[in-house]
mmCIF file of the N, C-alpha and C atoms, coordinates in Angstrom:
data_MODEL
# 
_entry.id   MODEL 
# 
loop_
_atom_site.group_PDB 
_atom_site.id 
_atom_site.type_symbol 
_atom_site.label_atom_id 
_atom_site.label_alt_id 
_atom_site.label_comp_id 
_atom_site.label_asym_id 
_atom_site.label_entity_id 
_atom_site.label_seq_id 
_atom_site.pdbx_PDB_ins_code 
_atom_site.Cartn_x 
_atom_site.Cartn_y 
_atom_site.Cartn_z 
_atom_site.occupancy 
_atom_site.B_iso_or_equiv 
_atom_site.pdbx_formal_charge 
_atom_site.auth_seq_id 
_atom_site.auth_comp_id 
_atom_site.auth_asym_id 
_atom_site.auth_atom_id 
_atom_site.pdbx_PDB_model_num 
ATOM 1   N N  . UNK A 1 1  ? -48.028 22.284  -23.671 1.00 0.00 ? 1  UNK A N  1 
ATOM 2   C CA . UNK A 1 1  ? -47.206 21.906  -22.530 1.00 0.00 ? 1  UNK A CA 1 
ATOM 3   C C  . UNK A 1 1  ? -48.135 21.308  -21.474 1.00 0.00 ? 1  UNK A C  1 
ATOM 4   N N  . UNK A 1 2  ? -48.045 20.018  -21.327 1.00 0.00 ? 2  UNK A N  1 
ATOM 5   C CA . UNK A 1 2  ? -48.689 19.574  -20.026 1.00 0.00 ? 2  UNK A CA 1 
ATOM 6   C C  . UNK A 1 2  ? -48.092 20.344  -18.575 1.00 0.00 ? 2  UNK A C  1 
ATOM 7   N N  . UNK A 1 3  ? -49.229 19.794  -17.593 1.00 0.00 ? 3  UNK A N  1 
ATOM 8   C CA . UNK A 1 3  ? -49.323 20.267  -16.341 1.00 0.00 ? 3  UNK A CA 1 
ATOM 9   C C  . UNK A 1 3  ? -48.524 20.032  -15.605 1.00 0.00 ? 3  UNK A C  1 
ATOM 10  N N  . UNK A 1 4  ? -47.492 18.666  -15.608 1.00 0.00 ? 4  UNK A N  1 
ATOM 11  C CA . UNK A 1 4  ? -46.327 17.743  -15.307 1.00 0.00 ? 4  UNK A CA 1 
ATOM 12  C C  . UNK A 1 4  ? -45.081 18.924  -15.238 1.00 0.00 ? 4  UNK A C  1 
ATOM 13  N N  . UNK A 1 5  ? -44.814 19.270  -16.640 1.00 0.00 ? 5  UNK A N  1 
ATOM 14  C CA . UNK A 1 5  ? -44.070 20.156  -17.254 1.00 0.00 ? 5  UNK A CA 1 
ATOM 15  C C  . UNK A 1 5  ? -43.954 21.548  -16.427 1.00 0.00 ? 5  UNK A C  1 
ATOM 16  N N  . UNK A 1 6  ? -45.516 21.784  -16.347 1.00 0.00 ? 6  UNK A N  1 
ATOM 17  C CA . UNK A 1 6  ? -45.280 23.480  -15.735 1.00 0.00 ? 6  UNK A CA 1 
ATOM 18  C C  . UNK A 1 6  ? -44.762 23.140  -14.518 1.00 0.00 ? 6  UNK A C  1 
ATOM 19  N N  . UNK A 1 7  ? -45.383 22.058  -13.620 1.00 0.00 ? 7  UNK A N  1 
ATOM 20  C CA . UNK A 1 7  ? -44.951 22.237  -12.515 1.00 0.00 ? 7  UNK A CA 1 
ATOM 21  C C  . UNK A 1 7  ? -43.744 22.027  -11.839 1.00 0.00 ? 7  UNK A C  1 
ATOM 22  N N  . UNK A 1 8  ? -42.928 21.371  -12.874 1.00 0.00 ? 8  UNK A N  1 
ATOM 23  C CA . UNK A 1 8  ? -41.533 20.694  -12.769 1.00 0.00 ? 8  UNK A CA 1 
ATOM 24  C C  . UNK A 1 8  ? -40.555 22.043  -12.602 1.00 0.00 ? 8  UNK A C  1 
ATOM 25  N N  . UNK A 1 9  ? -40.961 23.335  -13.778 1.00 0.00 ? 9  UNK A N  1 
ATOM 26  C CA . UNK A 1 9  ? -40.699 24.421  -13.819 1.00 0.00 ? 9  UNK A CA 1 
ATOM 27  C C  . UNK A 1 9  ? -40.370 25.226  -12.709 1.00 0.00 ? 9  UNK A C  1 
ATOM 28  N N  . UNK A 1 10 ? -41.932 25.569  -11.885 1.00 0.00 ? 10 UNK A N  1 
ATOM 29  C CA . UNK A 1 10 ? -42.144 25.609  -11.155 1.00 0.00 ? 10 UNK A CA 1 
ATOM 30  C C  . UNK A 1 10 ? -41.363 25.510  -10.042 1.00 0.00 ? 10 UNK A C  1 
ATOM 31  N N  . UNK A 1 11 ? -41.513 24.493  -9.430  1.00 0.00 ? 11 UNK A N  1 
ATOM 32  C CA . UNK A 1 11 ? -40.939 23.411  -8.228  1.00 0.00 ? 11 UNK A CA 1 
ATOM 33  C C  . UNK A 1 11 ? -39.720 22.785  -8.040  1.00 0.00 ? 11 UNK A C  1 
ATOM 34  N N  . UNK A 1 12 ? -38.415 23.392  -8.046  1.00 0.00 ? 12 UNK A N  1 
ATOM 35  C CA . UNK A 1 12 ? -37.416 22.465  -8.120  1.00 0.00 ? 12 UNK A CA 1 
ATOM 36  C C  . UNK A 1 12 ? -37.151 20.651  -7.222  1.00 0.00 ? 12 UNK A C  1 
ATOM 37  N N  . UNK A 1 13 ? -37.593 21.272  -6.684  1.00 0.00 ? 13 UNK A N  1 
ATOM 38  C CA . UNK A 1 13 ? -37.863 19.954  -5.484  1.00 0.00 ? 13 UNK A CA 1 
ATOM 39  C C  . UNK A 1 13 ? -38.705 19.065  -6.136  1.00 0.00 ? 13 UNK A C  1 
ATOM 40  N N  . UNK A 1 14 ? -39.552 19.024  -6.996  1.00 0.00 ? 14 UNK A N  1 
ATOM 41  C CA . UNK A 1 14 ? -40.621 18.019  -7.382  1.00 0.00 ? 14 UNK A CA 1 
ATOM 42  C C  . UNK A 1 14 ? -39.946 17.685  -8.854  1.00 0.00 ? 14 UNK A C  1 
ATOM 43  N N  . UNK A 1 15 ? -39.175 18.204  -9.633  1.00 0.00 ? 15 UNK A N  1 
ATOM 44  C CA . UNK A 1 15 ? -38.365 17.610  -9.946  1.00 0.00 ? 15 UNK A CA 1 
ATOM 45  C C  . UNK A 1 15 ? -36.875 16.831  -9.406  1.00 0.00 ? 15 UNK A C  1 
ATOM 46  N N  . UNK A 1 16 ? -36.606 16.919  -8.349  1.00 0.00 ? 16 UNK A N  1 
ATOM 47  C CA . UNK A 1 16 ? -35.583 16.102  -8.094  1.00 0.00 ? 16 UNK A CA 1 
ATOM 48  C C  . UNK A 1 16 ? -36.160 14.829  -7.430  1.00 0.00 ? 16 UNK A C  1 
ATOM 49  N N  . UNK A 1 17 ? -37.593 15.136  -7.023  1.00 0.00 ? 17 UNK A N  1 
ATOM 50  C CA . UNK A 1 17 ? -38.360 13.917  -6.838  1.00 0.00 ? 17 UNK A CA 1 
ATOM 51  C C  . UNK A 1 17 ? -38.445 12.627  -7.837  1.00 0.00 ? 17 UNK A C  1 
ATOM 52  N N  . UNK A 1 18 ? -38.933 13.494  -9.077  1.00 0.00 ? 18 UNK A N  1 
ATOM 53  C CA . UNK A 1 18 ? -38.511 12.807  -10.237 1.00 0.00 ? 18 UNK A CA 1 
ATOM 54  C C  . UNK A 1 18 ? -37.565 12.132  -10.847 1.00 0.00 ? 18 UNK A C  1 
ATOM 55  N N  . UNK A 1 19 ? -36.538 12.495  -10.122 1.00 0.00 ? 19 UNK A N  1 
ATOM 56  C CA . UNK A 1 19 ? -35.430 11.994  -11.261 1.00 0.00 ? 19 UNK A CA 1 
ATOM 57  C C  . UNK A 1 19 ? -34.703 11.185  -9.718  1.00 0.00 ? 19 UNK A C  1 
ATOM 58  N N  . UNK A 1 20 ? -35.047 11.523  -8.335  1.00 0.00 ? 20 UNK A N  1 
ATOM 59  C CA . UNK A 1 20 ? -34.921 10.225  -7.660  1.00 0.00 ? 20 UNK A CA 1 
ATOM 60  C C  . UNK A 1 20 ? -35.587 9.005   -7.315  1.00 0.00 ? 20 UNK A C  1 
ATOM 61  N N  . UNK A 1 21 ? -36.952 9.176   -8.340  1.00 0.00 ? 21 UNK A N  1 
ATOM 62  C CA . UNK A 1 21 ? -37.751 7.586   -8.443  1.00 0.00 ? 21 UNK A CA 1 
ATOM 63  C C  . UNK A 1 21 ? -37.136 6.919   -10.207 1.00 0.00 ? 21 UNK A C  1 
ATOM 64  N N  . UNK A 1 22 ? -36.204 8.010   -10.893 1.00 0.00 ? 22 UNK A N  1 
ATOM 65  C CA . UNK A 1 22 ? -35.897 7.327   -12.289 1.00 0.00 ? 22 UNK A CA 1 
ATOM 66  C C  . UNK A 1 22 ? -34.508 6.588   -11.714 1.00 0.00 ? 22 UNK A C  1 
ATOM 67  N N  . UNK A 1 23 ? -34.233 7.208   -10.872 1.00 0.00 ? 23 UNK A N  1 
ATOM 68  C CA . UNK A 1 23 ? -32.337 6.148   -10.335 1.00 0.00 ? 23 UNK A CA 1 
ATOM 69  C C  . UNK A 1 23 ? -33.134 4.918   -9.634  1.00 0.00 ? 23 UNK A C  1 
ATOM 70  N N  . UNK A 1 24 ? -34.022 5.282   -8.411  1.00 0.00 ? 24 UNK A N  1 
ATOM 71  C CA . UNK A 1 24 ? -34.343 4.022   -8.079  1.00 0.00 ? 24 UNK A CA 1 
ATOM 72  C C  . UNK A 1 24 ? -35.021 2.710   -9.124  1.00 0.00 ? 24 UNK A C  1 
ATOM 73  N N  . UNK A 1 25 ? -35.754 3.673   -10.229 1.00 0.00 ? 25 UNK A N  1 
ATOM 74  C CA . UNK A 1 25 ? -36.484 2.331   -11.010 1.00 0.00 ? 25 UNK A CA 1 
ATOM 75  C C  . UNK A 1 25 ? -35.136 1.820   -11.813 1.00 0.00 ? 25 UNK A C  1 
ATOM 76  N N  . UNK A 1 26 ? -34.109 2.389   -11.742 1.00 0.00 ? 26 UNK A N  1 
ATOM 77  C CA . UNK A 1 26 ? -32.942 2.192   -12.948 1.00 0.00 ? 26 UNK A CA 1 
ATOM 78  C C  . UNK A 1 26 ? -32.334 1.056   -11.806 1.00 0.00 ? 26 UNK A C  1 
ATOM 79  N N  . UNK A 1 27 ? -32.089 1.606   -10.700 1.00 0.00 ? 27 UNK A N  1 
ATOM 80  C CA . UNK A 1 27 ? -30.860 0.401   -9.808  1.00 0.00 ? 27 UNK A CA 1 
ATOM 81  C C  . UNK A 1 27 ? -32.514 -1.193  -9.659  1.00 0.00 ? 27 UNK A C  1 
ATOM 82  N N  . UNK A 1 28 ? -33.671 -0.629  -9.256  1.00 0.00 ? 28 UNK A N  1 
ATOM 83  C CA . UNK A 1 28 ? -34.210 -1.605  -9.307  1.00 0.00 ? 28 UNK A CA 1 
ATOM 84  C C  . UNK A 1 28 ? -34.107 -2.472  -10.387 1.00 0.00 ? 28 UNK A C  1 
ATOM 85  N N  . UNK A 1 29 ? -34.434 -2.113  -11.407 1.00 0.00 ? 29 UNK A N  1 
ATOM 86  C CA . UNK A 1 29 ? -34.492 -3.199  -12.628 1.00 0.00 ? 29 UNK A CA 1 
ATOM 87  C C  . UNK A 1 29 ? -33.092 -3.719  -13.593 1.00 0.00 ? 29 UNK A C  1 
ATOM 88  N N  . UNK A 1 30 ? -32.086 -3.424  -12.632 1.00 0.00 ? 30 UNK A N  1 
ATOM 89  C CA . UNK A 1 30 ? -30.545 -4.059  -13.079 1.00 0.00 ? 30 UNK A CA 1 
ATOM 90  C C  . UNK A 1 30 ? -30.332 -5.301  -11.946 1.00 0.00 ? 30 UNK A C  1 
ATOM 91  N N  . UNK A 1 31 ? -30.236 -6.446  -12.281 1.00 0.00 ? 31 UNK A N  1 
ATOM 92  C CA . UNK A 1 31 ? -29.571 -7.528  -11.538 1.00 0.00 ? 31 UNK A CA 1 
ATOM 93  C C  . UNK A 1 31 ? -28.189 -7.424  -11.065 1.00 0.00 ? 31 UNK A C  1 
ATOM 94  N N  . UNK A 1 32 ? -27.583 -7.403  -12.051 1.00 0.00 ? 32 UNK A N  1 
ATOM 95  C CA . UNK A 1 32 ? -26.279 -7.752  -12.404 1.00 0.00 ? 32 UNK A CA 1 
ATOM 96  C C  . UNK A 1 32 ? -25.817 -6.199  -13.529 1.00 0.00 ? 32 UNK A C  1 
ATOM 97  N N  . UNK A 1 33 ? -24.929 -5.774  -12.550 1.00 0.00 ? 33 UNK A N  1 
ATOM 98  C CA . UNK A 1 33 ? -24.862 -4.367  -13.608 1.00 0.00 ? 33 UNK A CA 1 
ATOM 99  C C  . UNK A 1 33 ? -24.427 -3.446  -12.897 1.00 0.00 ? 33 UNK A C  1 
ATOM 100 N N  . UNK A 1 34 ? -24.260 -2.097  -13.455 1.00 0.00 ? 34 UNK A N  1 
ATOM 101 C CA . UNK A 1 34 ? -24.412 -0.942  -12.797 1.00 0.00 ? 34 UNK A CA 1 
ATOM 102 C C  . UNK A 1 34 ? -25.164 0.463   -13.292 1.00 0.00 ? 34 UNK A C  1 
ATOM 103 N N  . UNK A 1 35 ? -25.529 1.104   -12.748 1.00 0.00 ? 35 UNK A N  1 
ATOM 104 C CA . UNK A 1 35 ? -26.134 2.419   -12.582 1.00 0.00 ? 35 UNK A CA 1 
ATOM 105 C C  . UNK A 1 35 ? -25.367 3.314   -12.436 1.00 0.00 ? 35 UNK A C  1 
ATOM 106 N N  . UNK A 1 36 ? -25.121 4.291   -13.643 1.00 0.00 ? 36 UNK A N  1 
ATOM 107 C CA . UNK A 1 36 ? -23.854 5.847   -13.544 1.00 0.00 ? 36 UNK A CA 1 
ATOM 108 C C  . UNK A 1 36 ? -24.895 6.624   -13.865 1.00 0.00 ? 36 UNK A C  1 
ATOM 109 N N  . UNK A 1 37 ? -24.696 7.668   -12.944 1.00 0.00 ? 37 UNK A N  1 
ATOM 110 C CA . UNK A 1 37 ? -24.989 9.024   -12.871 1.00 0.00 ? 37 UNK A CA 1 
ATOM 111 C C  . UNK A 1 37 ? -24.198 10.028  -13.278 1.00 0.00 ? 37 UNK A C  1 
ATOM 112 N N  . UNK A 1 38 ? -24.682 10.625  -14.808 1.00 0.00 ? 38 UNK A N  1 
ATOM 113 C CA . UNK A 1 38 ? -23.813 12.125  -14.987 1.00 0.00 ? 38 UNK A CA 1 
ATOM 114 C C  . UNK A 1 38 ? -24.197 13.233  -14.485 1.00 0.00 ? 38 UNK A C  1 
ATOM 115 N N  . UNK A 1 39 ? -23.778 14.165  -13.822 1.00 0.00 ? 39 UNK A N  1 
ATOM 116 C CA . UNK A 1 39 ? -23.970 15.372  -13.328 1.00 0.00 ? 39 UNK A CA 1 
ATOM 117 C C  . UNK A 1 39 ? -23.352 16.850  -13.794 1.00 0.00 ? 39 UNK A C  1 
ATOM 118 N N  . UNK A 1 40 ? -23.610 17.334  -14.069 1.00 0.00 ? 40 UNK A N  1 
ATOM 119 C CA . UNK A 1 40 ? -23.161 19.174  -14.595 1.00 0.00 ? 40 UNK A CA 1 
ATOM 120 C C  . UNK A 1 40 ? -23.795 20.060  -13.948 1.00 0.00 ? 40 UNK A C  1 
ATOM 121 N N  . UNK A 1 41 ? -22.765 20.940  -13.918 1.00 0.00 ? 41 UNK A N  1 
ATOM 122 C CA . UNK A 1 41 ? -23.301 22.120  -12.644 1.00 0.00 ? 41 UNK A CA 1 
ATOM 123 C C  . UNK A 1 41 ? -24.338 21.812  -11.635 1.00 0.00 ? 41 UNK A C  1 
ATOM 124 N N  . UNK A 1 42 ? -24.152 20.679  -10.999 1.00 0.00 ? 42 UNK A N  1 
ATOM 125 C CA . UNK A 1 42 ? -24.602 20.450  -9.619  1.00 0.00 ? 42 UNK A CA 1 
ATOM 126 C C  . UNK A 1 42 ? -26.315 19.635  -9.759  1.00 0.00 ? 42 UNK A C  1 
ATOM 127 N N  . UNK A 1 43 ? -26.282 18.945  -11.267 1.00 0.00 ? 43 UNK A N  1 
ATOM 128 C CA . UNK A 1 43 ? -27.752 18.827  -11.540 1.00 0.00 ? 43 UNK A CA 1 
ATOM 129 C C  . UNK A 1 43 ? -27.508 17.460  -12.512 1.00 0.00 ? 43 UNK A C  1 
ATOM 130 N N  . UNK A 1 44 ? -28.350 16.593  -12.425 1.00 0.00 ? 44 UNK A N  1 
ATOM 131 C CA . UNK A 1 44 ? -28.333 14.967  -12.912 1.00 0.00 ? 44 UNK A CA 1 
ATOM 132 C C  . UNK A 1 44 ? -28.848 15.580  -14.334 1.00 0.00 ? 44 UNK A C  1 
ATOM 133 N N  . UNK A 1 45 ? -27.744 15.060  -15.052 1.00 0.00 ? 45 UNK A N  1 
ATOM 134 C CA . UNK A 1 45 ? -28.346 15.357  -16.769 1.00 0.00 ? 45 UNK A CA 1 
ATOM 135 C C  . UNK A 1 45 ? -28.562 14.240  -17.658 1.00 0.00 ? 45 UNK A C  1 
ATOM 136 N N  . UNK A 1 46 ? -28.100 12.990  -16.761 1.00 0.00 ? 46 UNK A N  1 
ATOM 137 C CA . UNK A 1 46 ? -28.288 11.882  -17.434 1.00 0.00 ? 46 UNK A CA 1 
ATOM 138 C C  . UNK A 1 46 ? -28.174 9.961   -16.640 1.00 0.00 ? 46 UNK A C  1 
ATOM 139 N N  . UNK A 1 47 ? -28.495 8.976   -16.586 1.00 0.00 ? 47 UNK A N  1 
ATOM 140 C CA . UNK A 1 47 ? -28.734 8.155   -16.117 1.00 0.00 ? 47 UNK A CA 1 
ATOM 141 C C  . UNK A 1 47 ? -28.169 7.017   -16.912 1.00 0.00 ? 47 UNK A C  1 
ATOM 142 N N  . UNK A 1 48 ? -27.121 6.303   -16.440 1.00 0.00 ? 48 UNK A N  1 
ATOM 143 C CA . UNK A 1 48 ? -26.916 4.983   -17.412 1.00 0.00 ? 48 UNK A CA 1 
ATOM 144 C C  . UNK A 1 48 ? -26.923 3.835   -16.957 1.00 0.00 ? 48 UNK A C  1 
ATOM 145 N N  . UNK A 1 49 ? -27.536 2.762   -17.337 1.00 0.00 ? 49 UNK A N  1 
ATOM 146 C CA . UNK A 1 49 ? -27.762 1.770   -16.939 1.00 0.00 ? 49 UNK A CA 1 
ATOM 147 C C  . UNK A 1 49 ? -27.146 0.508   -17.877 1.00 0.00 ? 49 UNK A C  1 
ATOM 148 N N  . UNK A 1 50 ? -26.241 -0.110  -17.387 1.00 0.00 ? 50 UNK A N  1 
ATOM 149 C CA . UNK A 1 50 ? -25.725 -1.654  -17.836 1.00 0.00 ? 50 UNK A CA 1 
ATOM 150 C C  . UNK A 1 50 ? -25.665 -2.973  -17.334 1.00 0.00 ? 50 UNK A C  1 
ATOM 151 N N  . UNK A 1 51 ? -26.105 -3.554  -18.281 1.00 0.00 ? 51 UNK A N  1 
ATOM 152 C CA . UNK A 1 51 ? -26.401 -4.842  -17.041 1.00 0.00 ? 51 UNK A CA 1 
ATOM 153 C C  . UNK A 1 51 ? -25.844 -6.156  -17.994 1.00 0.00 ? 51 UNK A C  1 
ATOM 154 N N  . UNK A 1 52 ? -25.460 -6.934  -16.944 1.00 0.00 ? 52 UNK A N  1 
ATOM 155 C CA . UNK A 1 52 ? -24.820 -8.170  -17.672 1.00 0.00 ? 52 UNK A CA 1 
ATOM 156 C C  . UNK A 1 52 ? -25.226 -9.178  -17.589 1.00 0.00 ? 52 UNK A C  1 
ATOM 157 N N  . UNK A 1 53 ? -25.100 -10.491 -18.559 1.00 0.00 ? 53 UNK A N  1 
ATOM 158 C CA . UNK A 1 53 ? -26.198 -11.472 -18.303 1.00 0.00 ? 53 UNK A CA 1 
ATOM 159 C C  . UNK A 1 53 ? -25.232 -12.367 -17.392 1.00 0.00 ? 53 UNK A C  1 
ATOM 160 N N  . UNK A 1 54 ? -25.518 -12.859 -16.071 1.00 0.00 ? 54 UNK A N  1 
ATOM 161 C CA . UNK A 1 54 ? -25.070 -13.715 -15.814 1.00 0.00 ? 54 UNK A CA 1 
ATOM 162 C C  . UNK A 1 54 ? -25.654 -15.806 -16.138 1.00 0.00 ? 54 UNK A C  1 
ATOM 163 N N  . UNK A 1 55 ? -24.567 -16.153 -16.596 1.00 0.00 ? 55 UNK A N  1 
ATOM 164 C CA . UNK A 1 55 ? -24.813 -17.691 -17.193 1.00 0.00 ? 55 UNK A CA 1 
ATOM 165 C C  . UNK A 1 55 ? -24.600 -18.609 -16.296 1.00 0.00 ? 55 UNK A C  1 
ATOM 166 N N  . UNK A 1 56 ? -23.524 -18.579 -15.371 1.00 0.00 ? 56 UNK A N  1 
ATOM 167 C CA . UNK A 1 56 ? -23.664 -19.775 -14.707 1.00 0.00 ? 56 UNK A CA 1 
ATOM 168 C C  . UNK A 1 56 ? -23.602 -19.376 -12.819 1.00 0.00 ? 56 UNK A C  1 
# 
Protein backbone atom coordinates (compact mmCIF):
# COMPACT_ATOMS: atom_id res chain seq x y z
CA UNK A 1 0.00 0.00 0.00
CA UNK A 2 1.53 3.27 -0.93
CA UNK A 3 1.80 6.38 1.25
CA UNK A 4 -0.97 8.26 -1.03
CA UNK A 5 -3.33 5.45 0.09
CA UNK A 6 -2.61 5.53 3.87
CA UNK A 7 -3.05 8.96 3.98
CA UNK A 8 -6.25 9.26 2.02
CA UNK A 9 -7.41 6.78 4.88
CA UNK A 10 -6.32 8.77 7.21
CA UNK A 11 -7.49 12.30 6.21
CA UNK A 12 -10.89 12.69 4.93
CA UNK A 13 -10.37 16.13 3.75
CA UNK A 14 -7.28 15.24 1.61
CA UNK A 15 -9.27 13.00 -0.08
CA UNK A 16 -12.00 15.23 -1.09
CA UNK A 17 -9.10 17.34 -2.20
CA UNK A 18 -8.57 14.68 -4.54
CA UNK A 19 -11.45 13.99 -6.09
CA UNK A 20 -12.04 17.98 -6.34
CA UNK A 21 -8.88 18.41 -8.67
CA UNK A 22 -10.39 14.95 -10.68
CA UNK A 23 -13.94 17.11 -11.45
CA UNK A 24 -11.89 20.09 -12.22
CA UNK A 25 -9.35 18.15 -14.63
CA UNK A 26 -12.69 16.34 -16.00
CA UNK A 27 -14.80 19.87 -16.65
CA UNK A 28 -11.30 21.23 -17.83
CA UNK A 29 -10.59 18.85 -20.56
CA UNK A 30 -14.37 18.67 -22.04
CA UNK A 31 -15.07 21.46 -24.71
CA UNK A 32 -18.24 20.67 -25.70
CA UNK A 33 -19.92 18.16 -23.29
CA UNK A 34 -20.81 17.51 -19.92
CA UNK A 35 -19.49 16.39 -16.55
CA UNK A 36 -22.06 14.07 -14.12
CA UNK A 37 -21.34 13.43 -10.82
CA UNK A 38 -22.68 10.22 -9.00
CA UNK A 39 -23.02 10.43 -5.37
CA UNK A 40 -24.14 7.71 -2.53
CA UNK A 41 -24.48 8.31 0.94
CA UNK A 42 -23.24 11.79 0.80
CA UNK A 43 -19.79 10.77 -1.02
CA UNK A 44 -18.68 11.09 -4.99
CA UNK A 45 -18.41 7.40 -6.17
CA UNK A 46 -18.03 8.20 -9.60
CA UNK A 47 -17.28 10.92 -12.40
CA UNK A 48 -18.63 10.96 -16.04
CA UNK A 49 -17.47 12.72 -18.65
CA UNK A 50 -19.04 13.22 -22.39
CA UNK A 51 -18.07 15.26 -24.88
CA UNK A 52 -19.22 15.98 -28.36
CA UNK A 53 -17.44 16.77 -31.43
CA UNK A 54 -18.51 19.92 -32.63
CA UNK A 55 -18.21 20.26 -36.82
CA UNK A 56 -19.31 23.34 -37.88
Amino acid sequence: MNAQVVALRDDPLAEDGVIIRQIVQAIKSVRHGQVRIIIQDSRVVQIDKTEKLRLA
